[in-house]
N, C-alpha and C positions, 0 to 999 in steps of 0.2 A: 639506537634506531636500526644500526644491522639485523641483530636480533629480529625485528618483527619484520624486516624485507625479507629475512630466512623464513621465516615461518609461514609467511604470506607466498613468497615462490612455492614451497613444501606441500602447501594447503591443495595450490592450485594442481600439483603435480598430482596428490595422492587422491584428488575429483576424478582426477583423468583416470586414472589409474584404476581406482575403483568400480568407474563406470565400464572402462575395458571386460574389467576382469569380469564382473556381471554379466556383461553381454557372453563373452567368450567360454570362461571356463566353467561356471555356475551352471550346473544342468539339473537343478530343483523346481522341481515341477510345482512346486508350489509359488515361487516368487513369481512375480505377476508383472508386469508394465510399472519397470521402477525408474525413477529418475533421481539422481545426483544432484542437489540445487546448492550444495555449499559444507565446505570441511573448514572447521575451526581445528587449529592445531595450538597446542599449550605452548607458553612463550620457551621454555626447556626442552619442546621439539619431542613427548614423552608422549604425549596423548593425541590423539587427533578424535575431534567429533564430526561424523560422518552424518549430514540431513539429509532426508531420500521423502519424497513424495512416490505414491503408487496410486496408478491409476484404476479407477472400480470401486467397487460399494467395502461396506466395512470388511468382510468378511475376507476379502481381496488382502487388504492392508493388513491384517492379523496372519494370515496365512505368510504373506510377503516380511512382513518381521521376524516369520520363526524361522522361515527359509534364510534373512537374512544371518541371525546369528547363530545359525548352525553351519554357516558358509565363512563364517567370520574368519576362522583360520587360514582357509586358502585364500581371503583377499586379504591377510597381513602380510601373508609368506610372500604374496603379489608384488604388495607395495614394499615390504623389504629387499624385496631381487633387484626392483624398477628402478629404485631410489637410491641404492648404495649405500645407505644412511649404515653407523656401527652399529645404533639402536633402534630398532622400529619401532614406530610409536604402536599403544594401542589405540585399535576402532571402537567407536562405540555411535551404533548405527542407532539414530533419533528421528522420528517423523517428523517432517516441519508442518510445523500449524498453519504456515503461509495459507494454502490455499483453501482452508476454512475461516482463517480470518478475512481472506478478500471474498469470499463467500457470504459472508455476515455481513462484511460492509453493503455488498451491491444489495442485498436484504433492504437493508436500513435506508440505501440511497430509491429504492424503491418505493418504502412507506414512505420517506418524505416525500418526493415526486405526487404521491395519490396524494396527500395531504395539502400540498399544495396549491393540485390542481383543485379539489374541494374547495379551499379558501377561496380562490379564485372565482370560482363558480357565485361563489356566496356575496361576494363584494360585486360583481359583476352588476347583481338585482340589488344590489342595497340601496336604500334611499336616507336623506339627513335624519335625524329623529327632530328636529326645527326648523328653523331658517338654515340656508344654506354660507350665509355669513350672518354670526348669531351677531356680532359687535354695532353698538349702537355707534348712532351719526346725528350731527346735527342738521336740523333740517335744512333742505338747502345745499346739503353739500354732493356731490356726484357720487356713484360708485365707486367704487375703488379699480383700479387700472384704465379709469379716463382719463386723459390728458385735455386739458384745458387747451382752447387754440389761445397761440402765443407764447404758452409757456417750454420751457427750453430750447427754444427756437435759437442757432449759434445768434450772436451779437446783442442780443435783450439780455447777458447777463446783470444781476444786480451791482450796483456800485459796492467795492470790499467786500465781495463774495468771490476766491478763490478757488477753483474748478480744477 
């Protein structure tokens, strides 16, 4: 369990570290509005996976990946210096799908929302296609959720009737 509390300290260290060096030393004109959202590091402390979202249309995020791995050097040399570690792990800078997947959902939570309101709309006017209680009765007998006077009234329970 060491092990992954190392790795997990490590991960958080070389976010940090990353997103510094980004801001600071990174002067490529091409990298664009990039964010750090999460470094997975391999449990042997060898590899770390670097997620970055970047803000703007495609052409932004394509530009901002070439910038990133042509900069790859200088933020291992970064996190090598930061970290004191004997081995720096390697980076390997991955877009996270996050914010197209929550992108897709709100989508989705959208069409249902219209869909629902439509149902609604529909049941709103709808009428029985019969009777509104099709169940037959014998004649005589009341509607159903009349109470009869007298009945369950406290102290008229029946003799061996159990309440």
């Amino acid at each position: 369990m060491a092990l992954s509390t190392r790795a997990s300290r490590l991960a958080d260290r070389i976010r940090i570290v990353v997103a510094q060096t980004l801001e600071t030393r990174v002067k490529d004109p091409r990298l664009g509005f990039v964010t750090v959202t999460e470094v997975r590091v391999t449990g042997d402390l060898q590899h770390a996976a670097v997620f970055y979202t970047v803000y703007g249309d495609e052409a932004d995020r394509a530009a901002s990946a070439l910038a990133l791995e042509s900069a790859k050097g200088v933020v291992r040399s970064e996190v090598g210096r930061q970290t004191g570690l004997r081995l720096t792990p390697t980076l390997e800078f991955i877009p996270d799908a996050l914010p197209e997947t929550a992108r897709h959902i709100e989508d989705l939570l959208v069409v249902a929302a219209h869909d629902d309101a439509r149902v609604a709309a529909q049941a709103a006017g709808a009428v029985y296609a019969g009777e509104p209680d099709p169940y037959r009765r014998p004649p005589g007998e009341d509607e159903p959720g009349e109470d009869e006077p007298g009945q369950d009234e406290p102290g008229q329970d029946e003799p061996g009737v159990a309440r």
